[in-house]
KOLKE-879625 format. One record per atom (N, C-alpha, C): residue number from 1; residue in one letter; y, z, x; chain. Coordinates in steps of 0.1 Angstrom, whole numbers, plus 5000, padded with zeros to 4 digits. Layout:
% residues N
<rec pos="NUM" code="A" py="Y" pz="Z" px="X" unit="A"/>
...
END
This chain:
% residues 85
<rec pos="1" code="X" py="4844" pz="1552" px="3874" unit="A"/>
<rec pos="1" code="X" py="4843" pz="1539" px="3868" unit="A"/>
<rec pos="1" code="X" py="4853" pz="1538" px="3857" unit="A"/>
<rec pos="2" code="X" py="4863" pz="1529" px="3855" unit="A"/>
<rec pos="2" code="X" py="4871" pz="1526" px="3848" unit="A"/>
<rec pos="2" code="X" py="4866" pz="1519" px="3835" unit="A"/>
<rec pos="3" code="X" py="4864" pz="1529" px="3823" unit="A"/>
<rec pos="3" code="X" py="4862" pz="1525" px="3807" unit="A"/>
<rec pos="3" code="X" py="4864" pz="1517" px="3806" unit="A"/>
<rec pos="4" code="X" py="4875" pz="1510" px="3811" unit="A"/>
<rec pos="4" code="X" py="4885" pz="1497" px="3800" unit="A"/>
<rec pos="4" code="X" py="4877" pz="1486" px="3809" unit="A"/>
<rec pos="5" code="X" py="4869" pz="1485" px="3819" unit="A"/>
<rec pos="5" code="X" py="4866" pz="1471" px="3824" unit="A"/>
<rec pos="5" code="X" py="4854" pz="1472" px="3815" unit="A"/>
<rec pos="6" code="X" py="4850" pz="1473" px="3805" unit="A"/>
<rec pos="6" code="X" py="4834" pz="1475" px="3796" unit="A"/>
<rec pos="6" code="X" py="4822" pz="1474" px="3802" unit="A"/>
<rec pos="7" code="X" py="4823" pz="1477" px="3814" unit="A"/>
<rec pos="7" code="X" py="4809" pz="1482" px="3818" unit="A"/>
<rec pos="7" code="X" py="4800" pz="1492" px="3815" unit="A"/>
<rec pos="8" code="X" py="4788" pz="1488" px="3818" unit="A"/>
<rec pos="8" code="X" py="4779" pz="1498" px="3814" unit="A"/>
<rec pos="8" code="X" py="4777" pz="1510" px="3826" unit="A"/>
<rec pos="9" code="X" py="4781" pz="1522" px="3819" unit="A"/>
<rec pos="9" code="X" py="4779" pz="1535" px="3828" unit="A"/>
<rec pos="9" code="X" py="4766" pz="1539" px="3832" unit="A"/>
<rec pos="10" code="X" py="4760" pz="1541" px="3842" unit="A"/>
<rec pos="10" code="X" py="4749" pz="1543" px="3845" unit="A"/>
<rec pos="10" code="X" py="4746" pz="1555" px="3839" unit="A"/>
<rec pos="11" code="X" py="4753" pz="1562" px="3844" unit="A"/>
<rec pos="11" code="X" py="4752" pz="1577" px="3835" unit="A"/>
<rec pos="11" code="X" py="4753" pz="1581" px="3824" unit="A"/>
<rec pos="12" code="X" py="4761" pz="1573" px="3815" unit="A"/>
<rec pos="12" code="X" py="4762" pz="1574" px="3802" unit="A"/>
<rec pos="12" code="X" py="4745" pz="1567" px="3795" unit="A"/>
<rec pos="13" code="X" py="4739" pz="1553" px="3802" unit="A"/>
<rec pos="13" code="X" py="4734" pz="1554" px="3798" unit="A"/>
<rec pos="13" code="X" py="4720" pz="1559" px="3799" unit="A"/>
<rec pos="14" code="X" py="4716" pz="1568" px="3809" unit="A"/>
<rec pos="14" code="X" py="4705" pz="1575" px="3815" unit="A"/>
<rec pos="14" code="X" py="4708" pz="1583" px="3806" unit="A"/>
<rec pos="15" code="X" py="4713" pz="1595" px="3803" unit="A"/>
<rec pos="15" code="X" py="4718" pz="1606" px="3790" unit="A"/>
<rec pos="15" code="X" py="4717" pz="1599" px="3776" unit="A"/>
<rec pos="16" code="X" py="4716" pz="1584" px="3771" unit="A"/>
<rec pos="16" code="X" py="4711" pz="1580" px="3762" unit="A"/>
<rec pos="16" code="X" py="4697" pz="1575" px="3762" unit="A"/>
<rec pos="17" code="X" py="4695" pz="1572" px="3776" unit="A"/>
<rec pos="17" code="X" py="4681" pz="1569" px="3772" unit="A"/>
<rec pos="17" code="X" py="4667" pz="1588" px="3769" unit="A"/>
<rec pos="18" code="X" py="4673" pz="1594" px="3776" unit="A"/>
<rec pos="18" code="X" py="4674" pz="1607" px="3773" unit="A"/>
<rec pos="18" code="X" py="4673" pz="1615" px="3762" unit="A"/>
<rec pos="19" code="X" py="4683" pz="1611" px="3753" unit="A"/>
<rec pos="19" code="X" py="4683" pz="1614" px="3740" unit="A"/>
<rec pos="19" code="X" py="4675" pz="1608" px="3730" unit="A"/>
<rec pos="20" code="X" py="4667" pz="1594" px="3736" unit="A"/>
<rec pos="20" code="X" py="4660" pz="1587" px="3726" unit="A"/>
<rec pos="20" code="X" py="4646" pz="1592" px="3726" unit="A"/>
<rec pos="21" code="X" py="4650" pz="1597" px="3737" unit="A"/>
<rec pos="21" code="X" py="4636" pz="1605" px="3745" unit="A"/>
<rec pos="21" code="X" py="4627" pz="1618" px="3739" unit="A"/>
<rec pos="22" code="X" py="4640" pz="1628" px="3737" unit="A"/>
<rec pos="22" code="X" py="4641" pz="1639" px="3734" unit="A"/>
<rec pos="22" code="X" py="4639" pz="1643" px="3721" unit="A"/>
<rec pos="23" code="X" py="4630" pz="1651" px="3715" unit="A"/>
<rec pos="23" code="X" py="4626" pz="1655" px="3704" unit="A"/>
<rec pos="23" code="X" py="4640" pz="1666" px="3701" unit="A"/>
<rec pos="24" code="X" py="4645" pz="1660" px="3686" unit="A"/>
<rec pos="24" code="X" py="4654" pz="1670" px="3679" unit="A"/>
<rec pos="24" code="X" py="4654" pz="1688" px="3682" unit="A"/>
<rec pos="25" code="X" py="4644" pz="1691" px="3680" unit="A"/>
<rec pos="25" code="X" py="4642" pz="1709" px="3682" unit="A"/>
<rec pos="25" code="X" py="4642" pz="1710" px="3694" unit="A"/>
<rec pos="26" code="X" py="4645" pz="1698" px="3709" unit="A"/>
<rec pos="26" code="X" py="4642" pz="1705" px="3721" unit="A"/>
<rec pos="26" code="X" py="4661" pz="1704" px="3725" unit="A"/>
<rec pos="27" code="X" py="4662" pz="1717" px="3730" unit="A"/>
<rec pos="27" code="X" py="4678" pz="1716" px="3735" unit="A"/>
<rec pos="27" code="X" py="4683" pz="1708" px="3747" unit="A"/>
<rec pos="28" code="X" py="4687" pz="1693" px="3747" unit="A"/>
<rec pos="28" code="X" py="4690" pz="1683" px="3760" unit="A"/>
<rec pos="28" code="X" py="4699" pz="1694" px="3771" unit="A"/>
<rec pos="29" code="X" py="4705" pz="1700" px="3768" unit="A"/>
<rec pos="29" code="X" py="4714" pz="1706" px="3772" unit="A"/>
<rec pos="29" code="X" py="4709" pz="1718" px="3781" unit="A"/>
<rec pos="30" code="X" py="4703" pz="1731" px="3772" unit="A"/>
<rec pos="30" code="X" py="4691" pz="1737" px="3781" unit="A"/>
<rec pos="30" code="X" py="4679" pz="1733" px="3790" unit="A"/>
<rec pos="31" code="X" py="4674" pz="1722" px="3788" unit="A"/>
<rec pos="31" code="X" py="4665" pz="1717" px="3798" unit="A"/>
<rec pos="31" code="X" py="4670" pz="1710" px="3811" unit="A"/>
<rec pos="32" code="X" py="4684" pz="1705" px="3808" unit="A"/>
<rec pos="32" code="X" py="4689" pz="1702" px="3820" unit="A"/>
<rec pos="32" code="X" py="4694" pz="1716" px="3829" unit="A"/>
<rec pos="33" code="X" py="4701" pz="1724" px="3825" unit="A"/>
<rec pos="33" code="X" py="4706" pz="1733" px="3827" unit="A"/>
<rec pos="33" code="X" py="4695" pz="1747" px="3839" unit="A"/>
<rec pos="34" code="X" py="4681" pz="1743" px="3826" unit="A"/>
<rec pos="34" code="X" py="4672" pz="1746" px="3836" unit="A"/>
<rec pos="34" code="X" py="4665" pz="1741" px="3847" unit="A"/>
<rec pos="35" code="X" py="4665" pz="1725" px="3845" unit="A"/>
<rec pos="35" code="X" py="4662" pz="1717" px="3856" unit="A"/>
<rec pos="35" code="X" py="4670" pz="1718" px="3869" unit="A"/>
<rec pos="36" code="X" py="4682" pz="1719" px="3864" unit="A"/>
<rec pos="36" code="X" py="4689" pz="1713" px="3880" unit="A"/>
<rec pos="36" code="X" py="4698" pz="1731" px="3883" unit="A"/>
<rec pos="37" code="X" py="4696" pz="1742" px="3877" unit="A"/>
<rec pos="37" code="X" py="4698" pz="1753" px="3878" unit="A"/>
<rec pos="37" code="X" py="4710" pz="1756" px="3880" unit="A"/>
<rec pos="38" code="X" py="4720" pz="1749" px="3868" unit="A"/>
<rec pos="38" code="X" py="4735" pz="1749" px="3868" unit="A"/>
<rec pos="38" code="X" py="4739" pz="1753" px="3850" unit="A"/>
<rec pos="39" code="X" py="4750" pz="1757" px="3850" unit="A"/>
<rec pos="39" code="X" py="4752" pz="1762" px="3837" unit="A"/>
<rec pos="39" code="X" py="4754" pz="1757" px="3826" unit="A"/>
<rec pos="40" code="X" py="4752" pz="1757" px="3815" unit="A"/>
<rec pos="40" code="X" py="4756" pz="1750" px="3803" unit="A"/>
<rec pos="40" code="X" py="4768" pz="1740" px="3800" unit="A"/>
<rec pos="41" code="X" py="4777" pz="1748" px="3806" unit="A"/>
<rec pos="41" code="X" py="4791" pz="1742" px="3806" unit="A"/>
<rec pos="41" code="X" py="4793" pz="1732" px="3816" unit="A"/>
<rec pos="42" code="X" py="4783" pz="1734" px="3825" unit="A"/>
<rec pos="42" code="X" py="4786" pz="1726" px="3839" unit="A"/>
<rec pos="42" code="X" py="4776" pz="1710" px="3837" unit="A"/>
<rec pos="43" code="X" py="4763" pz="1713" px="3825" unit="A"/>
<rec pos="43" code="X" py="4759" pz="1699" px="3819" unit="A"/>
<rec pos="43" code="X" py="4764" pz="1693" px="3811" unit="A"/>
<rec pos="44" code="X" py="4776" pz="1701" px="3802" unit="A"/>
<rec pos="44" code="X" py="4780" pz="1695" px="3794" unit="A"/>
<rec pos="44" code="X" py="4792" pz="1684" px="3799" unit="A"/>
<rec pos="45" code="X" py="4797" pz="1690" px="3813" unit="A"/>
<rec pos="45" code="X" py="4803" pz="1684" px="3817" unit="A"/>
<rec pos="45" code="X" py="4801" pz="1666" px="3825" unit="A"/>
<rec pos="46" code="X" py="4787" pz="1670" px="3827" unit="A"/>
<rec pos="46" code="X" py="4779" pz="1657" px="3832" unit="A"/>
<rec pos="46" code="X" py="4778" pz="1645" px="3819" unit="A"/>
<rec pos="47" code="X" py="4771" pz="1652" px="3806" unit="A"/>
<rec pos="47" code="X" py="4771" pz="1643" px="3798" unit="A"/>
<rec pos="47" code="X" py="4783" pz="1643" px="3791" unit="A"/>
<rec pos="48" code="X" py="4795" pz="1647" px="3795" unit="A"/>
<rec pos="48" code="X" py="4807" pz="1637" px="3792" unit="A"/>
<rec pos="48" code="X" py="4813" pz="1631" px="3799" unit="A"/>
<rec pos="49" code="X" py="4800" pz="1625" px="3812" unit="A"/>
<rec pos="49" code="X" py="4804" pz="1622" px="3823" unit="A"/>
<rec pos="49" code="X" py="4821" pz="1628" px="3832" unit="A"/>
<rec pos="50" code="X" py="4826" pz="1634" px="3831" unit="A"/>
<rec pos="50" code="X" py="4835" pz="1641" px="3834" unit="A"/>
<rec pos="50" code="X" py="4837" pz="1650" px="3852" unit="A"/>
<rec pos="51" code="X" py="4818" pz="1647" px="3850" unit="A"/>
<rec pos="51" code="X" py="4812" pz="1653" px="3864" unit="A"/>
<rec pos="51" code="X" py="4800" pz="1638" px="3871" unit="A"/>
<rec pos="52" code="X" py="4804" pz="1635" px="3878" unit="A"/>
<rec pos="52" code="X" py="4792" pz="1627" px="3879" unit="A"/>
<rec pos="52" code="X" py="4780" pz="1636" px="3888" unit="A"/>
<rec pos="53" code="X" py="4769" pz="1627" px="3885" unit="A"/>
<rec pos="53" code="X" py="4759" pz="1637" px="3890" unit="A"/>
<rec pos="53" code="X" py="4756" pz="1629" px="3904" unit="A"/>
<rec pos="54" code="X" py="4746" pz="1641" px="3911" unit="A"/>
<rec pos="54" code="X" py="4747" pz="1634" px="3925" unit="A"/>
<rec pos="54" code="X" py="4734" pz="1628" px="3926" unit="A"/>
<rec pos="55" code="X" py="4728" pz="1626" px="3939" unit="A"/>
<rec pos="55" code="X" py="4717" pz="1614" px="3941" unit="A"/>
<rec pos="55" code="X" py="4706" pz="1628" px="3937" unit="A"/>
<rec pos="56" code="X" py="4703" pz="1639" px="3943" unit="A"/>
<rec pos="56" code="X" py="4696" pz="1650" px="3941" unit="A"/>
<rec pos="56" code="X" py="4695" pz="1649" px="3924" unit="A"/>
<rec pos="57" code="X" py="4703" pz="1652" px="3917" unit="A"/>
<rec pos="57" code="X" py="4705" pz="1658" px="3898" unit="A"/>
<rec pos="57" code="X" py="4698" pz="1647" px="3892" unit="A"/>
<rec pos="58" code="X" py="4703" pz="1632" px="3899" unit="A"/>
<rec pos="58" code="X" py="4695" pz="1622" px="3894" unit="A"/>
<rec pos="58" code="X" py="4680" pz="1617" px="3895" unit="A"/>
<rec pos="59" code="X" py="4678" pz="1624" px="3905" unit="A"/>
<rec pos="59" code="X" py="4666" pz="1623" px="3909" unit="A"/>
<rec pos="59" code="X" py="4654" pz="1633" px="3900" unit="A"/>
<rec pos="60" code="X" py="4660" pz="1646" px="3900" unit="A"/>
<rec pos="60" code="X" py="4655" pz="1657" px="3891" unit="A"/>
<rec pos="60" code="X" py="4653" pz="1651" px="3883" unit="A"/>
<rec pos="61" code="X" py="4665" pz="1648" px="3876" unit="A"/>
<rec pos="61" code="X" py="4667" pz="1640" px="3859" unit="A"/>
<rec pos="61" code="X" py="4654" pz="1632" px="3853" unit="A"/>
<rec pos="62" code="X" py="4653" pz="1620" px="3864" unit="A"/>
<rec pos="62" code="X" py="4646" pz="1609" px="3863" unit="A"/>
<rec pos="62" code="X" py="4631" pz="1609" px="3860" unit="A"/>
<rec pos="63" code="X" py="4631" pz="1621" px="3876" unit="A"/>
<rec pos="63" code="X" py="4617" pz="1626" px="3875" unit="A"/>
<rec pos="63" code="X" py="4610" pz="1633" px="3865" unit="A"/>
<rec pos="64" code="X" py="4618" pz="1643" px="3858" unit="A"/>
<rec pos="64" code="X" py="4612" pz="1650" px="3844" unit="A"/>
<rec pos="64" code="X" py="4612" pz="1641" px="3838" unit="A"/>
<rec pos="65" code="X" py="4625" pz="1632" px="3832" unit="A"/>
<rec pos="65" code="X" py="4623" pz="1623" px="3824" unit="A"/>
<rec pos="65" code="X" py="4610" pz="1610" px="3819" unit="A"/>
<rec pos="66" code="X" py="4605" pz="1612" px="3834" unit="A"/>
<rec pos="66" code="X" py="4600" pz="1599" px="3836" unit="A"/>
<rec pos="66" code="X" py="4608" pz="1588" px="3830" unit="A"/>
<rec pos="67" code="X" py="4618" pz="1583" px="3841" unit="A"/>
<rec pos="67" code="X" py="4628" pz="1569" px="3837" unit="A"/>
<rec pos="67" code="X" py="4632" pz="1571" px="3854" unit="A"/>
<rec pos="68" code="X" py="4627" pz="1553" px="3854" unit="A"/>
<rec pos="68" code="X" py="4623" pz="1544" px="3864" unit="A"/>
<rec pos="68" code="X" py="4643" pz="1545" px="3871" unit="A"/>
<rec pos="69" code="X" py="4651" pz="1548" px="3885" unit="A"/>
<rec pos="69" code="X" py="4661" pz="1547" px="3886" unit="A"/>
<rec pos="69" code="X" py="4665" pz="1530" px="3890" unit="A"/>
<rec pos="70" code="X" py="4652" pz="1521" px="3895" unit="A"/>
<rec pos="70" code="X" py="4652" pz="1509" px="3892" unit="A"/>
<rec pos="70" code="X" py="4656" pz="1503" px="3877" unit="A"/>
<rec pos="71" code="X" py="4651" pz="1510" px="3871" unit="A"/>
<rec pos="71" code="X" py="4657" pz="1504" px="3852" unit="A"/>
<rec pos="71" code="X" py="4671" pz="1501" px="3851" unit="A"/>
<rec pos="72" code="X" py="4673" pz="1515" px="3852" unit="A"/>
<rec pos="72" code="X" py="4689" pz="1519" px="3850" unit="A"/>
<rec pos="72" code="X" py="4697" pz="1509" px="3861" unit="A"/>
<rec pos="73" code="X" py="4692" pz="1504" px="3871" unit="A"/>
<rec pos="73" code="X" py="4701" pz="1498" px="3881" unit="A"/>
<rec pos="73" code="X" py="4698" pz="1481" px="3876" unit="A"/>
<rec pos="74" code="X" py="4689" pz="1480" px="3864" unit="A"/>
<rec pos="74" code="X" py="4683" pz="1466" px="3862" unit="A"/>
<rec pos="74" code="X" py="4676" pz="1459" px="3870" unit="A"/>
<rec pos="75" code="X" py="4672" pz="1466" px="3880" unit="A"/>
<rec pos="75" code="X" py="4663" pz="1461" px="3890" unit="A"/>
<rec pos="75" code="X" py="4648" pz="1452" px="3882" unit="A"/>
<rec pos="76" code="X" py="4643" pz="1442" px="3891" unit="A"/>
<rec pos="76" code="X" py="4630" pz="1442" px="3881" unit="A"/>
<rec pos="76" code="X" py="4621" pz="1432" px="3896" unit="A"/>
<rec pos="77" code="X" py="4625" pz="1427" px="3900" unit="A"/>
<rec pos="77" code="X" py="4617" pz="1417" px="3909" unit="A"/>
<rec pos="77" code="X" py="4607" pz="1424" px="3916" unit="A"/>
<rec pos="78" code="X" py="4597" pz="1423" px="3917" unit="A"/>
<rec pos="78" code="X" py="4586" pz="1428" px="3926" unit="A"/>
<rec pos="78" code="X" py="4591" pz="1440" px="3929" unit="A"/>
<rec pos="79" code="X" py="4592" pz="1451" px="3917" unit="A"/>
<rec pos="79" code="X" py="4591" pz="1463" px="3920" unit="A"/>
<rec pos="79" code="X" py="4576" pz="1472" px="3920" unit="A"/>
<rec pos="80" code="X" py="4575" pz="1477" px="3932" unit="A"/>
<rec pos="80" code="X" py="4567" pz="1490" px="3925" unit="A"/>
<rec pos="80" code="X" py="4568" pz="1505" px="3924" unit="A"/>
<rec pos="81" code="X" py="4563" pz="1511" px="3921" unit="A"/>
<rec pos="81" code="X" py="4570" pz="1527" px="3918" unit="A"/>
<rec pos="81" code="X" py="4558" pz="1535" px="3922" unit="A"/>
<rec pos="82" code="X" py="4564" pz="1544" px="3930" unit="A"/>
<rec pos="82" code="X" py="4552" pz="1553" px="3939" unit="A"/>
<rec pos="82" code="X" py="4558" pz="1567" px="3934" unit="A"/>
<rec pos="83" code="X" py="4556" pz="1580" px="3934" unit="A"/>
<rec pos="83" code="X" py="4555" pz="1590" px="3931" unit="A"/>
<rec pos="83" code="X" py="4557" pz="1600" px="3942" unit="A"/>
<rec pos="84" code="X" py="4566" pz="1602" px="3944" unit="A"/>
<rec pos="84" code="X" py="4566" pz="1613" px="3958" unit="A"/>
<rec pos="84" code="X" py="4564" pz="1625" px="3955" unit="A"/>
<rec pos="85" code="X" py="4554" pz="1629" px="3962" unit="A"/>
<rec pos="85" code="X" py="4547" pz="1643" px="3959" unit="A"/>
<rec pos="85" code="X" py="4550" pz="1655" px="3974" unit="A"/>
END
């Protein structure tokens, strides 16, 4: 996605909602790292978006997170949210 049209990054803003999320003493960086079982360098690369993440990492993400992938898309009409087990 091209910066200069001012859109909102999906990805940029899932990694902030993230961070609002995230208690200071917990490392965002290591818990991703251990979530989706890729290296430090290779998250850091995500949250400078630099790497986008795929439908799988996002799904991980969301799921620990608990954050709705309907939010982030602005979805809202007659959603419901089911839990796949």
């Amino acid at each position: 996605m091209d910066k200069s049209e001012n859109k909102i990054d999906l990805q940029e803003l899932l990694f902030k909602q993230i961070k609002s999320k995230t208690q200071d003493n917990i490392s965002l960086v290591d818990t991703i790292s251990e979530l989706l079982n890729i290296s430090n360098d290779a998250v850091y690369r995500r949250l400078r978006c630099e790497k986008r993440l795929d439908f799988d990492e996002l799904t991980k993400i969301c799921s620990y997170y608990r954050i709705s992938i309907d939010s982030l898309l602005g979805l809202k009409d007659n959603n419901l949210l089911f839990n796949y087990m």
